[in-house]
LUMPA-998025 format. One line per field, with one value per residue: residue number from 1; x, y, z of N, C-alpha, C in turn; residue in three letters. Coordinates in Angstrom, 1 decimal. Example, Ala and Ser with C-alpha at 12.3 -4.5 7.8 and 13.67 -1.06 7.14 Angstrom:
// LUMPA-998025
pos: c(1 | 2)
nu: c(13.2 | 12.8)
nv: c(-5.7 | -2.2)
nw: c(7.8 | 7.1)
cau: c(12.3 | 13.7)
cav: c(-4.5 | -1.1)
caw: c(7.8 | 7.1)
cu: c(13.2 | 12.9)
cv: c(-3.3 | 0.0)
cw: c(7.8 | 7.9)
code: c(ALA | SER)
END
This chain:
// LUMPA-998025
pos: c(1 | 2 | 3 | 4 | 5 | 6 | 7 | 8 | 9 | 10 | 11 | 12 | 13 | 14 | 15 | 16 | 17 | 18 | 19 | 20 | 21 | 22 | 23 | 24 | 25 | 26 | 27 | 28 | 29 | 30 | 31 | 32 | 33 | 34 | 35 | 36 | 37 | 38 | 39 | 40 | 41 | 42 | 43 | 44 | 45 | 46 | 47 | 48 | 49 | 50 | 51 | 52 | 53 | 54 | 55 | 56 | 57 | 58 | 59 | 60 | 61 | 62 | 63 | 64 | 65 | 66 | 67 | 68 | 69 | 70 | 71 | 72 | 73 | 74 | 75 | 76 | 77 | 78 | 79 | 80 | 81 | 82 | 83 | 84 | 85 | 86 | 87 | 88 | 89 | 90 | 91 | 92 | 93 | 94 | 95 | 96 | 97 | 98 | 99 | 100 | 101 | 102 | 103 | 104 | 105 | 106 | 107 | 108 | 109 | 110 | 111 | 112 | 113 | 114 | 115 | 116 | 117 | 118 | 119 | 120 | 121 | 122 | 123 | 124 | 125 | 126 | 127 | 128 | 129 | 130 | 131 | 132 | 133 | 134 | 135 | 136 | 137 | 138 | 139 | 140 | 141 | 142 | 143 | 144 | 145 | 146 | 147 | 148 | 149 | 150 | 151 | 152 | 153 | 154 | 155 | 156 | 157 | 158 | 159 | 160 | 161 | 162 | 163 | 164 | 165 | 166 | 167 | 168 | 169 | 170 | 171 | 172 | 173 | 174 | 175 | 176 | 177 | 178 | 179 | 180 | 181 | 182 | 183 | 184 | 185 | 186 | 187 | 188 | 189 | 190 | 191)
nu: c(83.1 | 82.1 | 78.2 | 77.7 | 75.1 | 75.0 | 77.1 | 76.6 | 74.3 | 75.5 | 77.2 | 75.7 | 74.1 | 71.4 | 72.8 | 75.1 | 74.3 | 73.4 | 75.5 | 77.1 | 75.9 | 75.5 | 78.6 | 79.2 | 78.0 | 78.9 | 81.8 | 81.5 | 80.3 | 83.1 | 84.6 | 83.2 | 83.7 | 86.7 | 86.4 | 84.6 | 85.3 | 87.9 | 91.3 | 91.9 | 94.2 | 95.4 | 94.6 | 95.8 | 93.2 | 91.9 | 93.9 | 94.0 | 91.3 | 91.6 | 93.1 | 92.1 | 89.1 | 89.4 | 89.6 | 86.9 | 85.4 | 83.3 | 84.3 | 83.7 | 83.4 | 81.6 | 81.0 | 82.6 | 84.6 | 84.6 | 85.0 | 87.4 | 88.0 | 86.0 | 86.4 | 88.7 | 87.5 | 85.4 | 86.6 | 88.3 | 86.1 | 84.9 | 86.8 | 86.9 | 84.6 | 83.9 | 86.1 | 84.9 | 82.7 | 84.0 | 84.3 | 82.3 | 81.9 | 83.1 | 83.6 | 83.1 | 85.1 | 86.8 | 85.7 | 86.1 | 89.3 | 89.7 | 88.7 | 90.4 | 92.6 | 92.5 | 92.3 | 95.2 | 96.3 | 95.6 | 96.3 | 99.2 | 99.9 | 98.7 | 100.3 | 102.7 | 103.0 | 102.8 | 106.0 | 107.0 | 109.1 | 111.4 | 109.4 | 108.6 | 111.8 | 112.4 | 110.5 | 111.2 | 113.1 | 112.9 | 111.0 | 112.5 | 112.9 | 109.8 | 106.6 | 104.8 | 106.0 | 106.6 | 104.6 | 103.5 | 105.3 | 105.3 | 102.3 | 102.8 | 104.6 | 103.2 | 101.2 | 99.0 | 99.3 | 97.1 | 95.5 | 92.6 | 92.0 | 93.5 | 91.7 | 89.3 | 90.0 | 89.4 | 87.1 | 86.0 | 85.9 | 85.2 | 82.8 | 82.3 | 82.5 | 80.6 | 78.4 | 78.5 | 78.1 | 75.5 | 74.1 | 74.0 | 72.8 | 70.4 | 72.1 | 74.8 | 78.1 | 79.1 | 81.4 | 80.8 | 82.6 | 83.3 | 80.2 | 77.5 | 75.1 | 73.7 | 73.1 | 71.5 | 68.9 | 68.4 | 65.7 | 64.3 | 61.3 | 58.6 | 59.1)
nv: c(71.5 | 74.0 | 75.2 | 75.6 | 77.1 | 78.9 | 80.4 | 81.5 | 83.1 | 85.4 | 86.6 | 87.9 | 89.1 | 91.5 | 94.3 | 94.3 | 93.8 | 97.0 | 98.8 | 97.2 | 98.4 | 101.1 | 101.6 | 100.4 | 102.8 | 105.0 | 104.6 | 104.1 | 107.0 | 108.2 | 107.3 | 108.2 | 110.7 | 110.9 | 109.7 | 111.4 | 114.6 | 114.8 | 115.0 | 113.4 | 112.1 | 112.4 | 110.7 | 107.3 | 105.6 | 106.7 | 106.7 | 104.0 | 103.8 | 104.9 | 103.8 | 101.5 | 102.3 | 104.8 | 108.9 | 109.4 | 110.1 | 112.9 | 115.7 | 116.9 | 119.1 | 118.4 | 119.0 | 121.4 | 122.6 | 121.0 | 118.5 | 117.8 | 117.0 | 114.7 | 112.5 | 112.1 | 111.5 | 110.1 | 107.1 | 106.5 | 105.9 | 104.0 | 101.9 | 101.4 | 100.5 | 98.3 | 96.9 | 96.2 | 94.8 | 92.3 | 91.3 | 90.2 | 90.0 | 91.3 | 93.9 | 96.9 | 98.1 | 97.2 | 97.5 | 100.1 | 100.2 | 99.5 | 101.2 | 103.2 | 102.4 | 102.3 | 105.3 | 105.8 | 105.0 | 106.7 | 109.4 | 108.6 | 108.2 | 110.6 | 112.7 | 111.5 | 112.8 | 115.2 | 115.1 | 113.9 | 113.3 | 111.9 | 110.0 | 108.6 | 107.4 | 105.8 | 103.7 | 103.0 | 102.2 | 100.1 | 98.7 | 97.5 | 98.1 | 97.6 | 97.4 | 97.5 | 99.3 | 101.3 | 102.2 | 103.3 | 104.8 | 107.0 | 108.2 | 109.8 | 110.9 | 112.6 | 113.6 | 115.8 | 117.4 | 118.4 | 120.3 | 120.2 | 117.3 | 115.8 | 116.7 | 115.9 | 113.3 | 112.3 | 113.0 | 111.6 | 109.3 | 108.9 | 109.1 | 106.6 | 104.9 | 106.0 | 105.2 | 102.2 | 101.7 | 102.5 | 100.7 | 98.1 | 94.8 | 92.8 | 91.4 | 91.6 | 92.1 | 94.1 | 95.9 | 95.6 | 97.4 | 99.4 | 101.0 | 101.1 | 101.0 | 100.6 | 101.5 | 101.9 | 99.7 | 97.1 | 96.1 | 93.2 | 93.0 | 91.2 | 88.8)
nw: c(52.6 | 50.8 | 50.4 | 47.1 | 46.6 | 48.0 | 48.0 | 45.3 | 46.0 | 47.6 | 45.9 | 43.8 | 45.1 | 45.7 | 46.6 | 45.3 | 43.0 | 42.4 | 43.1 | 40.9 | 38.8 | 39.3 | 39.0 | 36.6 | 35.3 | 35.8 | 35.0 | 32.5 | 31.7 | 32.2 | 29.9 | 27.6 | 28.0 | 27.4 | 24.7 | 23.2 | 24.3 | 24.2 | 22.2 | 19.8 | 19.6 | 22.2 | 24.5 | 25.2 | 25.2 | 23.1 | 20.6 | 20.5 | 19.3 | 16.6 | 15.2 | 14.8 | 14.1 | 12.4 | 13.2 | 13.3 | 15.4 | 16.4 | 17.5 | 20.7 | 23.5 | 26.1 | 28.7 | 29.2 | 31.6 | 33.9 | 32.1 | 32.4 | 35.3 | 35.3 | 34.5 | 36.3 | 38.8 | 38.1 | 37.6 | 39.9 | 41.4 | 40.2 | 40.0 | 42.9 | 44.0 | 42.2 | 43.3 | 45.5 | 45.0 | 44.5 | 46.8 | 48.4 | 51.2 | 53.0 | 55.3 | 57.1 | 57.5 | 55.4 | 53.5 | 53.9 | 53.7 | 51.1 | 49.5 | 50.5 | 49.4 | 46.7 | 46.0 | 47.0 | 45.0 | 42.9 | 43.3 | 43.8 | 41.1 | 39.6 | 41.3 | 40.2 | 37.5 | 37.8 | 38.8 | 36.2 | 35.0 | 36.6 | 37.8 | 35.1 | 34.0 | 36.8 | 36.8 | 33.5 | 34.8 | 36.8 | 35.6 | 33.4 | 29.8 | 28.5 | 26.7 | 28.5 | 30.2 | 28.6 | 27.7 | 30.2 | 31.2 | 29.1 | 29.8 | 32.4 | 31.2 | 29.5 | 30.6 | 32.9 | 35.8 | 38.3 | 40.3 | 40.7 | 40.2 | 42.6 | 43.7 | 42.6 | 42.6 | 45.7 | 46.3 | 44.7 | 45.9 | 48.3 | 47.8 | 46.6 | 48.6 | 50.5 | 48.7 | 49.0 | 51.3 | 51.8 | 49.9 | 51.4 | 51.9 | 54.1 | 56.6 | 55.3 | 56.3 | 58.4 | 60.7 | 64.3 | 65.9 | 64.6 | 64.0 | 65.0 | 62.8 | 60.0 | 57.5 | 54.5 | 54.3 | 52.4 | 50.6 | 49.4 | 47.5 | 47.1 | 46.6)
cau: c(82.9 | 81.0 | 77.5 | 77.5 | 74.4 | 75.0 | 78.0 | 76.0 | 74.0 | 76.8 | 77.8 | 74.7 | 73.0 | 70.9 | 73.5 | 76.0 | 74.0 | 73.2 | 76.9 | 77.8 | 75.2 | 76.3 | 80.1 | 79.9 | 77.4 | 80.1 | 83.1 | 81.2 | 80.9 | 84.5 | 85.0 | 82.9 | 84.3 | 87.6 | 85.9 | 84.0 | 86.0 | 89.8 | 91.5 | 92.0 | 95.5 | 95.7 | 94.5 | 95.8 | 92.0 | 92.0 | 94.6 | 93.3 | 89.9 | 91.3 | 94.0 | 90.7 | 87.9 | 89.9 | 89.2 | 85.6 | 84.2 | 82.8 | 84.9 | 82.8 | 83.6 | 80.0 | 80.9 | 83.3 | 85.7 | 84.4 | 85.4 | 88.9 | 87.6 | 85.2 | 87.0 | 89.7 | 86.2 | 84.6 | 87.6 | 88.8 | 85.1 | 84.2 | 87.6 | 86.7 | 83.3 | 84.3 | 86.8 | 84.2 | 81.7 | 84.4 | 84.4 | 81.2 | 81.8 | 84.0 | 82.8 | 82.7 | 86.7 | 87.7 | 85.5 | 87.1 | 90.7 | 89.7 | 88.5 | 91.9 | 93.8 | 92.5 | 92.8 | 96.3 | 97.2 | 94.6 | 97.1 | 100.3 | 99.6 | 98.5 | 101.4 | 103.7 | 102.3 | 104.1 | 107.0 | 107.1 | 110.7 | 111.8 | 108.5 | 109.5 | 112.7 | 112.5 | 109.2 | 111.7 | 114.8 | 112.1 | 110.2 | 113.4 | 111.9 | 108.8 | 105.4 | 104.6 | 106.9 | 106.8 | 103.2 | 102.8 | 106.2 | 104.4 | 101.3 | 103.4 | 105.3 | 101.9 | 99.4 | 99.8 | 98.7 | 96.3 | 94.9 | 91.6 | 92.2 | 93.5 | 90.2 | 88.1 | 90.0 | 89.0 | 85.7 | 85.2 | 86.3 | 84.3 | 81.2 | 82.5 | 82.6 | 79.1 | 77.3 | 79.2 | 77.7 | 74.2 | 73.9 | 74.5 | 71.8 | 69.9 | 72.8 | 76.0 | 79.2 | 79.8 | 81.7 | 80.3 | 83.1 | 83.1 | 79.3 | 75.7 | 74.2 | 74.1 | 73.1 | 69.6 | 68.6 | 68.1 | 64.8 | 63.6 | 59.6 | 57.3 | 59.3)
cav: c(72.1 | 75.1 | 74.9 | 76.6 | 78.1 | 80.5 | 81.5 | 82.5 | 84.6 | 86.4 | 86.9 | 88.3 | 90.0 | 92.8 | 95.6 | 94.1 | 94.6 | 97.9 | 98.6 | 97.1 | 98.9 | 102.3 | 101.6 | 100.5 | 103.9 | 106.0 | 104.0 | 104.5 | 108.1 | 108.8 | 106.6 | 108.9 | 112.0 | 110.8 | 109.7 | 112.7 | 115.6 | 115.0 | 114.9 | 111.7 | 111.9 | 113.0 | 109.6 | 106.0 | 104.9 | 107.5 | 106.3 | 102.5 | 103.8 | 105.9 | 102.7 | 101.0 | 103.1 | 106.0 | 109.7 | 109.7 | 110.5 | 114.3 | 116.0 | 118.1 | 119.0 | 118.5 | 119.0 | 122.6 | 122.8 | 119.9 | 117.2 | 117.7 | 116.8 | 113.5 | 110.9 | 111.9 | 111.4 | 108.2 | 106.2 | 105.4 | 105.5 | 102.6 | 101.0 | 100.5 | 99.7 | 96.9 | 95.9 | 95.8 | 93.9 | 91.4 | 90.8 | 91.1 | 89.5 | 92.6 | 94.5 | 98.3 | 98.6 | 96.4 | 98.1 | 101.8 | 100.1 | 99.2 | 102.7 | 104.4 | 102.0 | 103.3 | 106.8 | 106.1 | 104.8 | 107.5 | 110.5 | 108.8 | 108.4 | 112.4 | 113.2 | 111.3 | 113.6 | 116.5 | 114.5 | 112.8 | 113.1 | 111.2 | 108.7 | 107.9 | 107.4 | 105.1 | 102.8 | 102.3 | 101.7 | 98.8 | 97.3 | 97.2 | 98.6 | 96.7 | 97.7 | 98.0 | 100.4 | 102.7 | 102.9 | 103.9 | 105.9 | 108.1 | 108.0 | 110.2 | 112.2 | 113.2 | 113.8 | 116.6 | 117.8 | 119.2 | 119.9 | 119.5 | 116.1 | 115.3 | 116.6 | 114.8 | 111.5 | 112.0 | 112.9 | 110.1 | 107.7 | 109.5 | 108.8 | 104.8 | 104.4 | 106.2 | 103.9 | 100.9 | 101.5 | 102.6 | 99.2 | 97.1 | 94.4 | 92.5 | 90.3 | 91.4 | 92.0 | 95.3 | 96.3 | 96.7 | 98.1 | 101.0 | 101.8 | 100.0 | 101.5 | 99.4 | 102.1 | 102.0 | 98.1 | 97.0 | 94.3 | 92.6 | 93.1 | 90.5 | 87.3)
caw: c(51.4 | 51.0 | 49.6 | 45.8 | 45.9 | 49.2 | 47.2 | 44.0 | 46.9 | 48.6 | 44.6 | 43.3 | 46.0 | 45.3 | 46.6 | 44.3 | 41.9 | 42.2 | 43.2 | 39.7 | 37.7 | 39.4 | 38.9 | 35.0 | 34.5 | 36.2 | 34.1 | 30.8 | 31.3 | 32.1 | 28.9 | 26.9 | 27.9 | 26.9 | 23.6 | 22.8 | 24.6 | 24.2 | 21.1 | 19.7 | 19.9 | 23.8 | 25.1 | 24.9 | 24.4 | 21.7 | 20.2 | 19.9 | 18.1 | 15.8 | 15.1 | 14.2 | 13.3 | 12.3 | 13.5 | 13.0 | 16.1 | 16.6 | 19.3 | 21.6 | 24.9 | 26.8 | 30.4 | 29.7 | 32.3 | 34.8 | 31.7 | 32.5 | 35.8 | 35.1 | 34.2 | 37.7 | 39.7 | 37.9 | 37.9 | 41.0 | 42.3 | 39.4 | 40.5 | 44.3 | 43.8 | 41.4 | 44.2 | 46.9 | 44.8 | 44.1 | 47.8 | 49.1 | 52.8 | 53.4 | 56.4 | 56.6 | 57.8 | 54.8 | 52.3 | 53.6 | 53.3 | 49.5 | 48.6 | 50.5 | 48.8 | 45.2 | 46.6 | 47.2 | 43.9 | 42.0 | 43.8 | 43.2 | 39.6 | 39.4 | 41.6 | 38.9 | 36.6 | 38.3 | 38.5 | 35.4 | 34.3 | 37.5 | 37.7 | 34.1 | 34.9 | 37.5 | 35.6 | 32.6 | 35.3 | 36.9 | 34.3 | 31.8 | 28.6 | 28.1 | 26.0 | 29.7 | 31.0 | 27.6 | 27.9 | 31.8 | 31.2 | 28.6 | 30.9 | 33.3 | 30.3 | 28.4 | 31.9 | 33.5 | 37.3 | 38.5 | 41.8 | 40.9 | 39.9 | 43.5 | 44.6 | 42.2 | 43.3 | 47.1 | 46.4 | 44.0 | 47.0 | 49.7 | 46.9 | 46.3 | 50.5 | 50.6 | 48.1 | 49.7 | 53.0 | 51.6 | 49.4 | 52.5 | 52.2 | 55.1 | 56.2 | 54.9 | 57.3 | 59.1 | 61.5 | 65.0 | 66.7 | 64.0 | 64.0 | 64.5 | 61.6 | 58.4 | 55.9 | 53.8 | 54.3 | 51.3 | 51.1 | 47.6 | 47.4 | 46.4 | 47.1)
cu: c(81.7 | 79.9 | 77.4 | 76.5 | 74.2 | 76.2 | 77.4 | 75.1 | 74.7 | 76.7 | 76.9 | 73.4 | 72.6 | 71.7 | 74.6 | 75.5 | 73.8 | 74.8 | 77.3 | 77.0 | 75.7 | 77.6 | 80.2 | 79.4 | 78.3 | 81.3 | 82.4 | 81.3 | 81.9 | 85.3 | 84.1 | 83.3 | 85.6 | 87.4 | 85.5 | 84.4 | 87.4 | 89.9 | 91.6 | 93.2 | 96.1 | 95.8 | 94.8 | 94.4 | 91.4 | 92.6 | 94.3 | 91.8 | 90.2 | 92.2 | 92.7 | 89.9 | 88.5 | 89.4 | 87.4 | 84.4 | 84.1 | 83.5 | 84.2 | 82.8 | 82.1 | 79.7 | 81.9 | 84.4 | 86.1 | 84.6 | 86.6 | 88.8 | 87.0 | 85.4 | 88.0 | 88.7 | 85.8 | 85.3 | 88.2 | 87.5 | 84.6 | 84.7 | 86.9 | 85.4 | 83.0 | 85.0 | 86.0 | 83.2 | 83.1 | 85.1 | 83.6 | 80.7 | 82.6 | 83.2 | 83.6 | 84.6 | 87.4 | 87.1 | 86.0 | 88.5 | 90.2 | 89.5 | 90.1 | 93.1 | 93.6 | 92.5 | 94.2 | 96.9 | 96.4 | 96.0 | 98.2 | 100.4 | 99.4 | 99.7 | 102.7 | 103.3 | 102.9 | 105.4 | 107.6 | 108.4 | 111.0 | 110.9 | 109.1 | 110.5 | 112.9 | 111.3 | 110.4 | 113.0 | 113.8 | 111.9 | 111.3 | 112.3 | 111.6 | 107.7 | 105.0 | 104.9 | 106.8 | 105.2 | 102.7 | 104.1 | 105.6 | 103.3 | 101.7 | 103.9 | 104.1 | 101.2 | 100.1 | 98.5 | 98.5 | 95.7 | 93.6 | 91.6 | 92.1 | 91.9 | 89.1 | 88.5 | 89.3 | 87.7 | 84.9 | 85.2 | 85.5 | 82.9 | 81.5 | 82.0 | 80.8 | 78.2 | 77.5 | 78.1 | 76.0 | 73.5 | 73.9 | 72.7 | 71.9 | 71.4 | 74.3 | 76.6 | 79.3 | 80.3 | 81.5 | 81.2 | 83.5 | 81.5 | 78.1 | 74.7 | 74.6 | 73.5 | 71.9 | 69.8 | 67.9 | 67.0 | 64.0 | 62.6 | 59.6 | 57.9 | 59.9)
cv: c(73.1 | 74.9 | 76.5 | 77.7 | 79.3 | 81.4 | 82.6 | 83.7 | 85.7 | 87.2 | 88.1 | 89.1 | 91.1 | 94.1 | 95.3 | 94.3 | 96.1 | 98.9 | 98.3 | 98.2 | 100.5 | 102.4 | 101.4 | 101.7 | 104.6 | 105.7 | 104.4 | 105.8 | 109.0 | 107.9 | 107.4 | 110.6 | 112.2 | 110.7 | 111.4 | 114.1 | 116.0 | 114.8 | 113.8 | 111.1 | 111.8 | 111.7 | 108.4 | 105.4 | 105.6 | 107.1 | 105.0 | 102.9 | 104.6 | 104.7 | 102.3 | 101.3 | 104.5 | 107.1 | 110.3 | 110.3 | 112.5 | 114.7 | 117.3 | 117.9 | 119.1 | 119.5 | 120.4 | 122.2 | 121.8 | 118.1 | 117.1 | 117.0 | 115.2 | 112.0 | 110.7 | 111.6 | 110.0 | 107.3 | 105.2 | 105.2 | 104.0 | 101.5 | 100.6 | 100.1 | 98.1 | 96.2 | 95.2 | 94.9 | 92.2 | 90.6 | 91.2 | 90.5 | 90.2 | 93.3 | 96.0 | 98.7 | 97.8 | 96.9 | 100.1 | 101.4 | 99.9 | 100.2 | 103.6 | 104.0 | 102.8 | 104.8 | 107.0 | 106.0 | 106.3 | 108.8 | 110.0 | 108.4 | 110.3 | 112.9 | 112.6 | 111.8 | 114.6 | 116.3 | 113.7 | 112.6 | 111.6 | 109.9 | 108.1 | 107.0 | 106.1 | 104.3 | 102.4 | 101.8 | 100.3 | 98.1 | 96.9 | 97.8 | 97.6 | 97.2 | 98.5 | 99.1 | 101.6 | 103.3 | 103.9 | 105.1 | 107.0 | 108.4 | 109.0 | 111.9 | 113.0 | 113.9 | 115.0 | 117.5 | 118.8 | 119.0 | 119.9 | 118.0 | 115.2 | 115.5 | 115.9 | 113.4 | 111.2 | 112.2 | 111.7 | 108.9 | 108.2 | 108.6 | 107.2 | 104.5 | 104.9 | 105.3 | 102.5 | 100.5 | 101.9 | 101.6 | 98.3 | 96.4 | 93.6 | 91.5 | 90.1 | 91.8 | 93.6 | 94.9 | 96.8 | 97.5 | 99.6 | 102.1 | 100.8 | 100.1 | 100.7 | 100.2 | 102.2 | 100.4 | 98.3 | 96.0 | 94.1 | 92.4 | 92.1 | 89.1 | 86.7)
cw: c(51.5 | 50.3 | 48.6 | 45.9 | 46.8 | 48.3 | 46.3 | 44.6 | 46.7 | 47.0 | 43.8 | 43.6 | 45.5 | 45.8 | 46.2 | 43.3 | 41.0 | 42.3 | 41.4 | 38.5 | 37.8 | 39.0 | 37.3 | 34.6 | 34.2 | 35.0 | 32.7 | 30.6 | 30.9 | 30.8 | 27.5 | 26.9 | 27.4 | 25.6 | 22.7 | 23.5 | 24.9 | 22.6 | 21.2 | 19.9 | 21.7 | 24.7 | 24.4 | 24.3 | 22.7 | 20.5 | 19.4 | 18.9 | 17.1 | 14.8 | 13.6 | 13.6 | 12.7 | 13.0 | 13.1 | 14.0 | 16.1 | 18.3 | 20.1 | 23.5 | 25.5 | 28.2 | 30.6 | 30.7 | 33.2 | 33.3 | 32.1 | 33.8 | 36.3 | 35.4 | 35.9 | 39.1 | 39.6 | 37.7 | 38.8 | 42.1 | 41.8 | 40.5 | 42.0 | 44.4 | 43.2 | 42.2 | 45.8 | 46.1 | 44.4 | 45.8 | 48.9 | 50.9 | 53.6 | 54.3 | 56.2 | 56.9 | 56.4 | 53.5 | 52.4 | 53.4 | 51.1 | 49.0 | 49.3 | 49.6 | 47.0 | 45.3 | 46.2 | 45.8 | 42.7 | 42.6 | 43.5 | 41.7 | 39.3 | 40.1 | 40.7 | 37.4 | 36.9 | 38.5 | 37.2 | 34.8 | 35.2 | 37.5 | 36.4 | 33.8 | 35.4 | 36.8 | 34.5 | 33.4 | 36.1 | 36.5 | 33.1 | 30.8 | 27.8 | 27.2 | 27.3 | 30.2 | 30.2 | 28.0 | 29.4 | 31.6 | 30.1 | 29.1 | 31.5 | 32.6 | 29.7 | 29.2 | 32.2 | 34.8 | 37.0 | 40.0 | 41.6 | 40.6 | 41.2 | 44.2 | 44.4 | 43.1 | 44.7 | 46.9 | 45.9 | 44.5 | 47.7 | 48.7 | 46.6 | 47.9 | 50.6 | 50.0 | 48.7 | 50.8 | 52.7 | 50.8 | 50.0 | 52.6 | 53.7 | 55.2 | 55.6 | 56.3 | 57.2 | 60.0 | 62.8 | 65.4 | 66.0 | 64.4 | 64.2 | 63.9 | 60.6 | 57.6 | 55.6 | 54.2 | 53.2 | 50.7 | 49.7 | 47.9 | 46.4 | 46.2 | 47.9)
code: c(UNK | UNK | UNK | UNK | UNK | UNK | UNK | UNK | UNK | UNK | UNK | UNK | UNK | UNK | UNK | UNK | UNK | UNK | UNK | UNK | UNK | UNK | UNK | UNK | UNK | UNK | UNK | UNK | UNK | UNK | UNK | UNK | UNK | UNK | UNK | UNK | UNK | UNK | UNK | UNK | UNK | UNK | UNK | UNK | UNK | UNK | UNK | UNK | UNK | UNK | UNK | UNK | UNK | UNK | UNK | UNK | UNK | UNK | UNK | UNK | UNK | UNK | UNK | UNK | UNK | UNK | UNK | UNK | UNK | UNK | UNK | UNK | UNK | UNK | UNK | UNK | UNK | UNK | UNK | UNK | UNK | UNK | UNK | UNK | UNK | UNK | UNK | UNK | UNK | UNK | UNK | UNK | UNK | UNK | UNK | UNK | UNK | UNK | UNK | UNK | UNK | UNK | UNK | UNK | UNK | UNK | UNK | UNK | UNK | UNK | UNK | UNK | UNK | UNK | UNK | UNK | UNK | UNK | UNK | UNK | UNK | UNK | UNK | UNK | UNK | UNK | UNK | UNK | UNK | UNK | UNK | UNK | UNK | UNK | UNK | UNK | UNK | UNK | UNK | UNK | UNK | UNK | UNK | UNK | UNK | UNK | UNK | UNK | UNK | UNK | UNK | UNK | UNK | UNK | UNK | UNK | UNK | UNK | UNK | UNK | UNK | UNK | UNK | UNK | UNK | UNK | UNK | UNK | UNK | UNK | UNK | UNK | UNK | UNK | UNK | UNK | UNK | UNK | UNK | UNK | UNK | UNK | UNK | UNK | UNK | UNK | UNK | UNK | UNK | UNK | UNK)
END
């Protein structure tokens, strides 16, 4: 049996933390630019606050051209960040499979955006018509591609894999046979 309190370590280390604190900033952003610079109608989360609190918020695009942008950037960087802190004995080849893997799904979501008849389509010929299936099948029918988008995605993963590997405290799991650098060392002052 494992002892508990190395777990609550591993769990709670200081570049999980910092890892989590950067990943929900990022996520709140791209949760406020959908708030405050889309219509209220345009987005699902839009949609639920307006359900509730009606159309009250003030719509102002902040970010001009790069909000369209934001949210396709701080998404799937939150996402892999969140997936690497949820397995933080991961070494440096298993925390770059966790960011290609949200890469891969962040591109075929935007590339079923350019497809969306077909993705559609096939989502309601899968899921049978579910809540599920209407909602990601309109997801597909409503979005619509962009190649900046694909570029935010990959940049927003290159920037998840870079914090990853620069949060690496004394002690976690790399990879030698990739690299014998571990990043910034990360060392708690004063106890």
């Amino acid at each position: 049996m494992k002892d508990s309190s190395s777990i609550e370590k591993v769990r709670l280390s200081y570049g999980n933390r910092i890892r989590f604190v950067i990943a929900l900033n990022a996520l709140m952003l791209g949760v406020l630019v959908y708030i405050f610079g889309r219509a209220s109608d345009s987005t699902f989360l839009g949609k639920i606050i307006c359900r509730y609190f009606g159309d009250v918020f003030i719509q102002y695009n902040f970010f001009g051209d790069l909000g369209g942008l934001i949210p396709e950037l701080v998404h799937p960087f939150s996402f892999a960040l969140f997936t690497i802190i949820l397995f933080p004995a991961a070494g440096r080849i298993a925390r770059g499979l966790i960011c290609l893997g949200w890469m891969i799904i962040n591109i075929v979501f935007e590339i079923g955006q350019y497809f969306s008849d077909q993705f559609s389509e096939f989502i309601l010929i899968i899921f049978n018509r579910n809540m599920f299936s209407e909602l990601l099948s309109n997801y597909f029918i409503a979005g619509t591609y962009d190649h900046g988008d694909i570029l935010a995605i990959v940049f927003g993963i290159i920037a998840a894999f870079a914090i990853s590997e620069f949060t690496i405290n004394e002690g976690e799991q790399n990879d030698p046979k990739i690299s014998t650098t571990k990043g910034f060392k990360i060392k708690k002052s004063g106890r």
